[in-house]
N, C-alpha and C positions, 0 to 999 in steps of 0.2 A: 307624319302620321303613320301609322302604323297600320298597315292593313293585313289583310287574315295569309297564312302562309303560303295557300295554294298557290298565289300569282307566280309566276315566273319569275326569277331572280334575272333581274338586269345584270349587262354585260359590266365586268371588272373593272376598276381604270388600273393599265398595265404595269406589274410592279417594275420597280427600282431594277439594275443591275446588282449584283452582290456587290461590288467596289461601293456603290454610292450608299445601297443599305448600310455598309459597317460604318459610315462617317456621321449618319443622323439616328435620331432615337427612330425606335419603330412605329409612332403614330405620327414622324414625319417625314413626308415623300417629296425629293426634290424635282421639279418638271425643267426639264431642257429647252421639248417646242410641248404644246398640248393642242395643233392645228386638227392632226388625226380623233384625237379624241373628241375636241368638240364637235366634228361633224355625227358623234354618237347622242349627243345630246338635245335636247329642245330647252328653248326659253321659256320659265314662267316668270310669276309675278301675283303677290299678295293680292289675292282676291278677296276677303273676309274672313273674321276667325270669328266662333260662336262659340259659346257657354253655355252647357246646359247638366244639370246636377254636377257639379265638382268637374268634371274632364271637360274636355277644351278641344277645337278643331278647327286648324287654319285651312283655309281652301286657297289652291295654288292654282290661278289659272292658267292655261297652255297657249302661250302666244303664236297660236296657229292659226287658220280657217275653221277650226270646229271652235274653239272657244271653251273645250272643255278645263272642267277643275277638277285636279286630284285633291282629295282631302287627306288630311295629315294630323295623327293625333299629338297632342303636344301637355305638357304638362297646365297647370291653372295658374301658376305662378309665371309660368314662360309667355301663355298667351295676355297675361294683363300686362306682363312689360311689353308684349309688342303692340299692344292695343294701348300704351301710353305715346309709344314712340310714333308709331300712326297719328296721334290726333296731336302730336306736341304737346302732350302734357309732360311740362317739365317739375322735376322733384327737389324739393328741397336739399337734399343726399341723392347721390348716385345709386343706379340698381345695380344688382352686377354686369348686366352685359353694358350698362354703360360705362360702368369703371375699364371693362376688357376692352374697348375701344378706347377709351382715355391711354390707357396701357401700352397699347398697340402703338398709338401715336407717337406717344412720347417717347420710342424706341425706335421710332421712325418707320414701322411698316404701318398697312394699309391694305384693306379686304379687298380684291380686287376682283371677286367672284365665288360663288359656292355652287355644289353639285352636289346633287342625291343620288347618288352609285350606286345603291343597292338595296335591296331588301330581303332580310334572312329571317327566317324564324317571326315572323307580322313587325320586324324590325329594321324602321327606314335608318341606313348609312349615308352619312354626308362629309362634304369635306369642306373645308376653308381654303380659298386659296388668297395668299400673304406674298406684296411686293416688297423684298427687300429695301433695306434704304440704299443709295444710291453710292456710297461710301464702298458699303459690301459687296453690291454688286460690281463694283469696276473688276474683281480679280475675275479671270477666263473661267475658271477651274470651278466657281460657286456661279450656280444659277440665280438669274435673278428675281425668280419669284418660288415659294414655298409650297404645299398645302398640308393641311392638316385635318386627321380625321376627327369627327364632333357629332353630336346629336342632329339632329335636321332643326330643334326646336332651336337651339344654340346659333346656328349656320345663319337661318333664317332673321332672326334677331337683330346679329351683327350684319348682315348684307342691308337690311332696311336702316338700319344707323351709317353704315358708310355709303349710302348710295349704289351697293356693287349690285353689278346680277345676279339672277338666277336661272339656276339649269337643272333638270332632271332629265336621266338617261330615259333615253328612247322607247326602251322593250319596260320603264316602269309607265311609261304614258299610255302604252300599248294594251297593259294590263289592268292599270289602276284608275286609269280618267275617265271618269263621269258627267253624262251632261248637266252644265250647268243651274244649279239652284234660283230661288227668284232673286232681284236686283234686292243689295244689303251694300250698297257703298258707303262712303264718309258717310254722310249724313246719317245713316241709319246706326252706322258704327257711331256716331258723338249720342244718338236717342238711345243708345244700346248701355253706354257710358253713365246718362243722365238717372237713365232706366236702375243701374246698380247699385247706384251714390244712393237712391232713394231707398231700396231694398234693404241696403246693408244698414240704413241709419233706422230702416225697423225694426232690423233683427236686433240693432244694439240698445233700442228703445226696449224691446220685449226681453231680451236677456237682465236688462235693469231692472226691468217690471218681475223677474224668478227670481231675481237673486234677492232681493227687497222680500216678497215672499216668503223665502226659502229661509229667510234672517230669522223672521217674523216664528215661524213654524218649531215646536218641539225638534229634535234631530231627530226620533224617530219616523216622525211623521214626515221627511222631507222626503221627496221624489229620487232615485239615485238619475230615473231619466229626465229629468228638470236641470240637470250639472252638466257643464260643458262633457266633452268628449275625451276619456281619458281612456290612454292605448292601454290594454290588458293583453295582449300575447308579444311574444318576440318577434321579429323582424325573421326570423327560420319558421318561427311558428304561421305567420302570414305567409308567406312564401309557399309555404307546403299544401295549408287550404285552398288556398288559391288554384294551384296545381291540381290538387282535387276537383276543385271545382270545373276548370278546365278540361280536365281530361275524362271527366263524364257529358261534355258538349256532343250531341252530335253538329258536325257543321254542314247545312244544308247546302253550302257553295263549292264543295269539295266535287260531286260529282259534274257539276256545271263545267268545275275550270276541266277538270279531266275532258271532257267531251269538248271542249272548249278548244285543246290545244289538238286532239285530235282532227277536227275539221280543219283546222288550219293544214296541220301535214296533210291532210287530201287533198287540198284545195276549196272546201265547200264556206267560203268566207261569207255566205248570207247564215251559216249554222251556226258559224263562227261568232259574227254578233249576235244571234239570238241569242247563245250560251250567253255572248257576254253582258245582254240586257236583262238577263235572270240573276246574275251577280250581283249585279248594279241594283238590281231591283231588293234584293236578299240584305246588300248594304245599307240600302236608305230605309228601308220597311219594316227590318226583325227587331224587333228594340232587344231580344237575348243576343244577338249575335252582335250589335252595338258594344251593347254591354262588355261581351268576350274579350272583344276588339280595347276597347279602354280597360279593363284588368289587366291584358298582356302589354299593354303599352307603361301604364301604370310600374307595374311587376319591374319592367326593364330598366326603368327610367329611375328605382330606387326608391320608389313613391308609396311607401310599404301601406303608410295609415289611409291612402286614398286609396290604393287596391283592397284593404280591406274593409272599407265601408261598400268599394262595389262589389265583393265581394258579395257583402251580407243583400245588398241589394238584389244582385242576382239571383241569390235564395228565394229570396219572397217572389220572384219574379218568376222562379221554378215551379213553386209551390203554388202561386197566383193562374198561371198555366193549366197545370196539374189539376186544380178545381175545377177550370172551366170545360174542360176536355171532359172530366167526368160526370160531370153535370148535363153537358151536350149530348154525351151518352144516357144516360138515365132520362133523358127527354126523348130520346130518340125511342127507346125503348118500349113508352107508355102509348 
């Protein structure tokens, strides 16, 4: 998931030697030992992922003593495959990330863990890490296990299909984990499931019920907003609004984290979490800054016709704001 850029960028996992860079492509990094590294990281594990208008957000909890969850935004299409793979709902046809595990197999490797390294620009980095088959690994000179860098939405998918762990770096726990939400376990994820199956078979009852309609009707007299959703700008041309739209945000969490990172270099770690319960609090509360947050995730992730419907959403939410503020005012006033 994708969180807003101010947090701190977790620490690197260390690159390659140049010998071993030039023998593998460059989204794939050979590990020798990874002991050092993982004392950088903390265990999570799929806490819930939720749906609400078109984006998606899995909550990864921290297998710690706090028990918190980072959330992670993920696409809608990534979160139903893993919300299948969760309750065993099996498919007639493979999804893709089930085919890439089928794949994997049958070539003989096998996910043996994933890590979330980084976060740039409100954009979570992850990596796969892949055992060699055992063939391969016998020579000295080739390590025996891989990784590979991947979306977190992707990472995450395959780790809950192979059984592997999960790990995210330390300084992203540090900045990004939230006290936990109310209890959403299986149970509530299969009434969540039950919940959609019913939804979607209204919407496809009432799409029958326009289109029937809409048959019915003169063509001048037909609705253009009655017809499914047909994309009207470019994929450059969404990209660009969007961008617009973003870069008139102001972001309320910006001066938080600053103050935020500043106590810490003091030492003043009770200001420290207050900053960082004002974040947390900005996170779960601002439904604009929500929003922000799924546009740039959206935006990255290639998700053009979903970034620009929250796009347009965002607008009316601006504009929605915007009424209220001046209405509050001209109340105040009388």
């Amino acid at each position: 998931m994708q969180l807003r850029a101010q947090f701190a960028p977790a620490a690197r996992l260390a690159r390659p030697s140049p010998r071993q860079a030039s023998r593998v492509p460059r989204s794939l990094v050979v590990r020798a030992s990874s002991r050092e590294v993982d004392a950088e990281y903390i265990e999570v594990k799929v806490d819930s992922v939720r749906v609400s208008q078109g984006s998606a957000v899995v909550y990864l909890r921290v297998l710690d003593t706090t028990g918190y969850v980072i959330p992670v935004h993920i696409g809608e299409a990534e979160s139903n495959a893993l919300l299948k793979e969760i309750n065993k709902q099996r498919q007639s046809r493979p999804l893709t990330h089930d085919m890439a595990k089928n794949m994997l197999q049958a070539i003989g490797f096998r996910v043996t863990k994933i890590r979330v390294t980084d976060i740039i620009a409100n954009t979570y980095y992850a990596r796969i890490h892949l055992a060699r088959p055992a063939s391969d690994s016998s020579n000295p000179a080739e390590a025996a296990e891989v990784d590979v860098d991947a979306r977190p939405s992707d990472a995450i998918n395959l780790a809950v299909r192979f059984g592997a762990p999960m790990y995210v770096a330390k300084k992203i726990v540090e900045a990004a984990a939230t006290p936990p939400l109310e209890p959403f376990g299986l149970s509530q994820l299969l009434a969540w499931q039950q919940q959609q199956r019913q939804q979607q078979q209204q919407r496809q009852q009432q799409r029958q019920q326009q289109q029937q309609q809409q048959q019915q009707l003169p063509r001048r007299q037909q609705d253009p907003a009655a017809t499914s959703y047909q994309p009207t700008e470019s994929n450059a041309e969404i990209v660009r609004s969007v961008r617009d739209a973003l870069s008139s945000y102001d972001d309320p969490t910006v001066m938080f984290q600053l103050q935020k990172e500043l106590a810490i270099k003091e030492e003043r770690f009770e200001d420290a979490r207050s900053f960082h319960d004002h974040i947390v609090h900005e996170m779960t509360h601002n439904r604009l800054l929500r929003m922000v947050v799924a546009m740039e995730t959206a935006l990255a992730d290639g998700r053009y016709e979903e970034a620009a419907k929250l796009r347009d959403e965002y607008r009316r939410a601006v504009t929605e704001a915007a009424l209220q503020t001046q209405s509050q005012k001209n109340a105040d006033t009388r």
